[in-house]
N, C-alpha and C positions, 0 to 999 in steps of 0.2 A: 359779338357780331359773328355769325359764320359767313361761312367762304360762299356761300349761295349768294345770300345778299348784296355782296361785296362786288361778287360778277355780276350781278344783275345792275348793279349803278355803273359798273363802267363804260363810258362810254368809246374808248380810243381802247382796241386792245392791245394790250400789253407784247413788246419782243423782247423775247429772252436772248441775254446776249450769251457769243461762244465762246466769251471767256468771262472773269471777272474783275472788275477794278476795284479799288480800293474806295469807300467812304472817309472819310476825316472830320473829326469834330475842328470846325475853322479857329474857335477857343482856344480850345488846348492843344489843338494839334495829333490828337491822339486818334488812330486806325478804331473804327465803331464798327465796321463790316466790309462786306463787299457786294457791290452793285450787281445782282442777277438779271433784273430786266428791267426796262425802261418804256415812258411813252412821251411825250414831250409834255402832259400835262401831271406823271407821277411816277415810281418807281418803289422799286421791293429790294432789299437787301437783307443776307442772312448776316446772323454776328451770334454772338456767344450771349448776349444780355437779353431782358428782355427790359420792357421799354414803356415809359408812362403813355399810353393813349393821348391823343388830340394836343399834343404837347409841340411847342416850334423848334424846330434846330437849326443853327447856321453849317450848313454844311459842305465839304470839297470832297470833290469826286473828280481823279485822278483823270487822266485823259492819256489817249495812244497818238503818235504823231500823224497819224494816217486821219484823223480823221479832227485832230485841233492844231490851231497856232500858237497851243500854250498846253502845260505841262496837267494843268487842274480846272475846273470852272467852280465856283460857289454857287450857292442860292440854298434858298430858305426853306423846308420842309414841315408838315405837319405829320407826325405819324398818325395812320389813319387804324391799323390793324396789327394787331402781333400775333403770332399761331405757332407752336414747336414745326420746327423742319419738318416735310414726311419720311425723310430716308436718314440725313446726317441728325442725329436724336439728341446730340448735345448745342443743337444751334436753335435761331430762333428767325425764321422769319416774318422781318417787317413792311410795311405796304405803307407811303408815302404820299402824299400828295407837294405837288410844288406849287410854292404860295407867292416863293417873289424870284426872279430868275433875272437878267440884263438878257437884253437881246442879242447879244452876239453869244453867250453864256448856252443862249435859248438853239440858234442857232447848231453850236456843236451837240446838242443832245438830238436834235434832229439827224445829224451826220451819222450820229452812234450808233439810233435806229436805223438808219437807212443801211449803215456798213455793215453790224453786227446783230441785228434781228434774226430771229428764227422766221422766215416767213411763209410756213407751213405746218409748223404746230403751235399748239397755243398750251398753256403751262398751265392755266385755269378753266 
C-alpha cells in the first residue's frame, strides 16, 4: 500500500505529538515503539521491527499526568501499514487503526490530541 492511498482513506487527520510515549506489548510487557501521532480513531508509532500487516495487538501506551488519571491506557490495535522511517533509517514506521478502546481509555487520547497535537502542520 503506498502512503498516497493511506492519506487518501484517512478521514480524521492525524497530530503529531511533541514528544514521544512509549508503546508496550500488554503481553509481555515489553517497549514495541513510541507513539509519534495520534487521532482518536488510529495512530503511528516508530520502533526497530517491522511488523505483520492487518494483524491485532493488545497494546499500552504510557500516559503524561497532564493530561490522564493513570499512568498508561490499553486498547486493541490493528496494524494497518509499515514503511522504513524517512529520516532515522534504522526504524520502521507503523500506522494503526484502533479496534477496541473503553471509553474513558478513549477519552485520554482525545486529551493527548487536544494537549500535544501539532495543529499547524500535518506529517502526511
Amino acid at each position: 500500500m503506498n502512503e498516497m492511498s493511506t492519506q487518501d482513506r484517512r478521514k480524521l487527520k492525524r497530530r503529531s505529538l511533541s514528544y514521544y510515549m512509549l508503546v508496550i506489548d500488554s503481553a509481555t510487557h515489553q517497549t514495541v515503539g513510541h507513539l509519534v501521532d495520534i487521532t482518536p480513531k488510529g495512530f503511528m508509532m516508530d520502533t526497530q521491527y517491522k511488523i505483520p500487516l492487518e494483524k491485532e495487538y493488545r497494546l499500552r501506551i504510557d500516559t503524561a499526568v497532564d493530561v490522564a488519571d493513570k499512568s498508561y491506557i490499553e486498547l486493541t490495535a490493528r496494524s494497518k501499514w509499515c514503511a522504513p522511517d524517512a529520516v532515522e533509517l534504522n526504524l520502521f514506521d507503523i500506522g494503526f487503526q484502533i479496534i477496541n478502546i473503553s471509553p474513558h481509555d478513549s477519552d485520554i487520547v482525545q486529551r493527548i490530541v487536544e494537549k500535544y497535537g501539532a495543529r499547524d502542520k500535518s506529517l502526511f
